[in-house]
Short mmCIF file of the C-alpha atoms (twelve columns), coordinates in Angstrom:
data_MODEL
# 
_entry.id   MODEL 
# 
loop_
_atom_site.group_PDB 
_atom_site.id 
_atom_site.type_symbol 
_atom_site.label_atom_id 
_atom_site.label_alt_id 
_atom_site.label_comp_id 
_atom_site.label_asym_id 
_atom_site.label_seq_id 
_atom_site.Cartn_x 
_atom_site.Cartn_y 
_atom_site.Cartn_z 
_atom_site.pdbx_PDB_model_num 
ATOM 1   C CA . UNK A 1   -1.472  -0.215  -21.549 1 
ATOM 2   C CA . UNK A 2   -4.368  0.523   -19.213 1 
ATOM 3   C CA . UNK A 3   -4.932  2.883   -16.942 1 
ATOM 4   C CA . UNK A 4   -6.561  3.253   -13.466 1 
ATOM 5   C CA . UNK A 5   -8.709  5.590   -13.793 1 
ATOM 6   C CA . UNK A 6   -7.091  8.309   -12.275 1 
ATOM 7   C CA . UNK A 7   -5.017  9.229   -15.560 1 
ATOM 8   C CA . UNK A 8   -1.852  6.904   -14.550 1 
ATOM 9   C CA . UNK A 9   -1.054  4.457   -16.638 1 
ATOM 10  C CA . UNK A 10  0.238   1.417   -15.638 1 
ATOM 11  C CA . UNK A 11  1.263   -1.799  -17.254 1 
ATOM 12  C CA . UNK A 12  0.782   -5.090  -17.233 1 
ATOM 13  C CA . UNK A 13  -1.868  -4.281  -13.953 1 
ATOM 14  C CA . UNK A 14  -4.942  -6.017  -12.725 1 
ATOM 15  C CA . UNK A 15  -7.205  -4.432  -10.127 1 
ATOM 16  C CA . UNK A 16  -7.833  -6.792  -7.275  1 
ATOM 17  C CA . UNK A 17  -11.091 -7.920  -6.332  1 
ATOM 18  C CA . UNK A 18  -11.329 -7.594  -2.895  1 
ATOM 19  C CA . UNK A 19  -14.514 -6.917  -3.226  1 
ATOM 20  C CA . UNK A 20  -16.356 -3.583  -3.175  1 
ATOM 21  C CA . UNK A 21  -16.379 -0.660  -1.232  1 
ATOM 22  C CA . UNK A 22  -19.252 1.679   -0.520  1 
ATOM 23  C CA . UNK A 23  -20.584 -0.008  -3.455  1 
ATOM 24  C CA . UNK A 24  -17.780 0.397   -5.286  1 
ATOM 25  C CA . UNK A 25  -14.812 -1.357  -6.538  1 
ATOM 26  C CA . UNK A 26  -11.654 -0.175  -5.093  1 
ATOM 27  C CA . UNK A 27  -8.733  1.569   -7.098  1 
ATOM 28  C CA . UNK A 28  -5.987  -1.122  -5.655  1 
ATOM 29  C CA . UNK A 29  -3.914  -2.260  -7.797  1 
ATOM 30  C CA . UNK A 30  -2.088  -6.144  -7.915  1 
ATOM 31  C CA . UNK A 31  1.909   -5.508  -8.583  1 
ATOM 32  C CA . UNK A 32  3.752   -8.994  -8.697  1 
ATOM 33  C CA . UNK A 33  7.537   -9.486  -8.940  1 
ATOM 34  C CA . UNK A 34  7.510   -8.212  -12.923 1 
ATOM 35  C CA . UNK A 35  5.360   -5.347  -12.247 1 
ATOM 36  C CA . UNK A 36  6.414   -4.285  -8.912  1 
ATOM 37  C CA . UNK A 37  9.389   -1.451  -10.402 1 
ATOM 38  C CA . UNK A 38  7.352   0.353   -12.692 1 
ATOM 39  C CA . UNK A 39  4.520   -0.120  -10.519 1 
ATOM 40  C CA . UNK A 40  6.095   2.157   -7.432  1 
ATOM 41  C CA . UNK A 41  7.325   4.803   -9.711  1 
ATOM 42  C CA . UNK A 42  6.162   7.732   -10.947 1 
ATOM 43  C CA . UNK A 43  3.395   8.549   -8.248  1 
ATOM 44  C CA . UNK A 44  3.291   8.574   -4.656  1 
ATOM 45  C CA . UNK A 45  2.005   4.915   -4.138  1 
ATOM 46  C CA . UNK A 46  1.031   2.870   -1.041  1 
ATOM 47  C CA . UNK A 47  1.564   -0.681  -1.218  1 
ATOM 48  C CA . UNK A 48  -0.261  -3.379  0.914   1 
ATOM 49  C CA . UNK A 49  2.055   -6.484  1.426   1 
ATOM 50  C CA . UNK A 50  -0.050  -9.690  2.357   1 
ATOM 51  C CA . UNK A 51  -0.990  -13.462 2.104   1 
ATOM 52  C CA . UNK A 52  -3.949  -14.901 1.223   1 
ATOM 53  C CA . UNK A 53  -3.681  -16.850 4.730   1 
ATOM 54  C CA . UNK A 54  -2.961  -14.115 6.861   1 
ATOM 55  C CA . UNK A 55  -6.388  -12.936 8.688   1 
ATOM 56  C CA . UNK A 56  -5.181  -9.746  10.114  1 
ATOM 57  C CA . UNK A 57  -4.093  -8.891  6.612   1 
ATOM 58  C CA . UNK A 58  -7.731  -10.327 5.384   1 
ATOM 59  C CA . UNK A 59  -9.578  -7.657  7.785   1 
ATOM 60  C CA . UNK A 60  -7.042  -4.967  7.055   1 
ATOM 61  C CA . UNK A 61  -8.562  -4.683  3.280   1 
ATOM 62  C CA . UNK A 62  -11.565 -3.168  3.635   1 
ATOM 63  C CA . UNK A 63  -10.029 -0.611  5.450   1 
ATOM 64  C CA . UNK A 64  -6.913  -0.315  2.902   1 
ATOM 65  C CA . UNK A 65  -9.414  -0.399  0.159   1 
ATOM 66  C CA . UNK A 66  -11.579 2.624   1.684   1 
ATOM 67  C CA . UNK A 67  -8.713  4.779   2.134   1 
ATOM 68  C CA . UNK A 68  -7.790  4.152   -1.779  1 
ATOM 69  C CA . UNK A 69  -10.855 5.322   -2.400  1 
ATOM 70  C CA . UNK A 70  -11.044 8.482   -0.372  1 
ATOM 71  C CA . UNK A 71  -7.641  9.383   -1.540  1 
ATOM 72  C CA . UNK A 72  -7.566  9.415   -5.439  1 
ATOM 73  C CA . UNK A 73  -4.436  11.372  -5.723  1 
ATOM 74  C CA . UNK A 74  -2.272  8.528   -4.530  1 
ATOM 75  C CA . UNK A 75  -1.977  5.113   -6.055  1 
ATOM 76  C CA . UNK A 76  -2.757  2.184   -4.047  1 
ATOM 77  C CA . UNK A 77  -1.379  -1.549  -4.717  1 
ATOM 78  C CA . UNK A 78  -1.027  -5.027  -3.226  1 
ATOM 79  C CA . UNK A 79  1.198   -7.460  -3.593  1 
ATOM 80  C CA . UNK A 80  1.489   -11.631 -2.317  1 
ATOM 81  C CA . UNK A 81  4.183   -11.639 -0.692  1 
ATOM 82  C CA . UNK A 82  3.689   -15.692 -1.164  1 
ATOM 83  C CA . UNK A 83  3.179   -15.138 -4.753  1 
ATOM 84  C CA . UNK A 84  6.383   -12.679 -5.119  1 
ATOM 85  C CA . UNK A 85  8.545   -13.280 -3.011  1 
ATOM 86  C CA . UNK A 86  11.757  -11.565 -4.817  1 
ATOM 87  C CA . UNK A 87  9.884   -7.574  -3.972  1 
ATOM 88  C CA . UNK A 88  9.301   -8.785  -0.603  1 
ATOM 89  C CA . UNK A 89  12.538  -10.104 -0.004  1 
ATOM 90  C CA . UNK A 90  14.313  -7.204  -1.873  1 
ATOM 91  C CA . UNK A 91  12.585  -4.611  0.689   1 
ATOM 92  C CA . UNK A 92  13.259  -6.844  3.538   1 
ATOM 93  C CA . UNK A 93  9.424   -7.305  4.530   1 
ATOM 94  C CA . UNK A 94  9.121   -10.166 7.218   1 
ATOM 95  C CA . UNK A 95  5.926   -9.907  8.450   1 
ATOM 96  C CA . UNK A 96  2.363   -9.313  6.834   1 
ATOM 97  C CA . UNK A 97  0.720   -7.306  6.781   1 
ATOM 98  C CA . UNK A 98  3.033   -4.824  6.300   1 
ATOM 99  C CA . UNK A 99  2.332   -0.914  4.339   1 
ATOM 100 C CA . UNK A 100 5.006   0.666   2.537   1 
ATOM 101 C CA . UNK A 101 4.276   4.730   1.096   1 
ATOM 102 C CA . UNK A 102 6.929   4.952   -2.206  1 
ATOM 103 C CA . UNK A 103 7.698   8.336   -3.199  1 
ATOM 104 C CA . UNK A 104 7.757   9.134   -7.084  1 
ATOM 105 C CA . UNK A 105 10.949  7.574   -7.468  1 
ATOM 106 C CA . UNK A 106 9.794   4.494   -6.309  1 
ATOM 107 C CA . UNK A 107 12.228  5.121   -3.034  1 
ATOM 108 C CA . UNK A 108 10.911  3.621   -0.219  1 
ATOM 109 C CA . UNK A 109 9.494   6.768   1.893   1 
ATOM 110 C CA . UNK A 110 7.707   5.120   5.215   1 
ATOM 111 C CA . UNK A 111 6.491   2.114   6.110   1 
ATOM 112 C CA . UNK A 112 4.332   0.373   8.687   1 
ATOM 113 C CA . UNK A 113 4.331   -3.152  10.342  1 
ATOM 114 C CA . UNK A 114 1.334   -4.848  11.255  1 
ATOM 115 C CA . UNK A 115 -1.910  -4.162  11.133  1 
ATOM 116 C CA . UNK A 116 -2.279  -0.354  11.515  1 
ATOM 117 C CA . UNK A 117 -3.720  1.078   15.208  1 
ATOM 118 C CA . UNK A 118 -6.398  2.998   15.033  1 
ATOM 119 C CA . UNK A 119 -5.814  6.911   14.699  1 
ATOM 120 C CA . UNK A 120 -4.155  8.329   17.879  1 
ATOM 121 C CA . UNK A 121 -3.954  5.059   19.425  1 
ATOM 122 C CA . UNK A 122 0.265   3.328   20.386  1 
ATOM 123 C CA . UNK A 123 1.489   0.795   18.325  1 
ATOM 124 C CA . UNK A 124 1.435   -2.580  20.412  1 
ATOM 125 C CA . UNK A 125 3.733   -5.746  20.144  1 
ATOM 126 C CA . UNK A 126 3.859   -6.522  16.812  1 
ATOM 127 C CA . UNK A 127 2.933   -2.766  15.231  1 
ATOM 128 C CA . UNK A 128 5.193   -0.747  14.789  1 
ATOM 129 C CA . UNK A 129 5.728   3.032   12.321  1 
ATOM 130 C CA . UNK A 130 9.502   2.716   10.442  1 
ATOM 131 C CA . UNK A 131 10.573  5.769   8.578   1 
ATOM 132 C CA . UNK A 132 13.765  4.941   6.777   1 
ATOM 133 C CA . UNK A 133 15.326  8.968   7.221   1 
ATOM 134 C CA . UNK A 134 14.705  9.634   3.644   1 
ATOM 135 C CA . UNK A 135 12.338  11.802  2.302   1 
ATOM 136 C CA . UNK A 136 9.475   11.947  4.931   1 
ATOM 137 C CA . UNK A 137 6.000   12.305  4.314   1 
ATOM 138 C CA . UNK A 138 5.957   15.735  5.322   1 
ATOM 139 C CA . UNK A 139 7.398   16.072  1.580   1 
ATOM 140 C CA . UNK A 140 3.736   15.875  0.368   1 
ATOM 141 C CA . UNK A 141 0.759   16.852  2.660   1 
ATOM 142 C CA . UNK A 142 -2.099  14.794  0.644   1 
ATOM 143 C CA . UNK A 143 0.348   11.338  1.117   1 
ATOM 144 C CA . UNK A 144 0.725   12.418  4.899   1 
ATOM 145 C CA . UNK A 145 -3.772  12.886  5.282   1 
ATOM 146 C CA . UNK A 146 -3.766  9.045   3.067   1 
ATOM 147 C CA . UNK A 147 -1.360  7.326   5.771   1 
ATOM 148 C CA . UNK A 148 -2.671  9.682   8.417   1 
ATOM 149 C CA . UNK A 149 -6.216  7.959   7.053   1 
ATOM 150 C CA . UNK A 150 -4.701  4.476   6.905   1 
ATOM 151 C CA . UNK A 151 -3.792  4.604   10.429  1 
ATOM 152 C CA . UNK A 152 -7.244  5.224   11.634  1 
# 
């Protein structure tokens, strides 16, 4: 068992190097098709889905990574959707990159298609912000501010 830093421990977890930010290494953490469950419970947690070939998901880490790092009370994770494909087919993700917030119970809570427009900018073709009608994120101000942050 490791843990991430932040006091949650997780199992079976890598951090991936997407290099650093501000100097620093990022608190994002890999979740692959064994890992992905416990990985998405028990804390609010964003996850990025991606491809190593995808270049709009390539310039969208930096950006995910900063936010993990500005916002250390919610866990932040990746996952290939090439590489696992059984999570990303079992949430239904299509497209990459795609950013889904799981509350505690590891229940889907929001998600977000494409590559997120900047803060108080409209969605384009392509972008779009999906709330399932479960438990928004008005449920936890400090995971609205990190998507708030990821959008912008």
């Amino acid at each position: 068992m490791s843990t991430d830093g932040r006091g949650d421990h997780r199992h079976d977890h890598h951090v991936y190097d997407h290099g650093p930010v501000a100097g620093k290494d990022a608190p994002v953490v890999d979740l692959d098709d064994a890992s992905f469950e416990a990985g998405t419970e028990g804390a609010w947690t964003v996850v990025d889905f991606w491809t190593p070939w995808c270049g709009p998901c390539k310039a969208f880490h930096p950006v995910f990574d900063q936010v993990a790092y500005d916002t250390p009370e919610v866990r932040f994770a990746r996952c290939d959707v090439d590489a696992n494909p059984r999570s990303a087919s079992a949430l239904g993700i299509l497209g990459v990159p795609t950013v889904v917030l799981f509350d505690p119970d590891g229940n889907e809570a929001d998600r977000i298609v494409g590559v997120p427009p900047p803060q108080g900018a409209q969605p384009t073709a392509g972008q779009g912000h999906v709330t399932n009608g479960q438990r928004g994120l008005s449920a936890n101000p400090s995971v609205e501010a990190a998507v708030s942050r990821l959008t912008g």
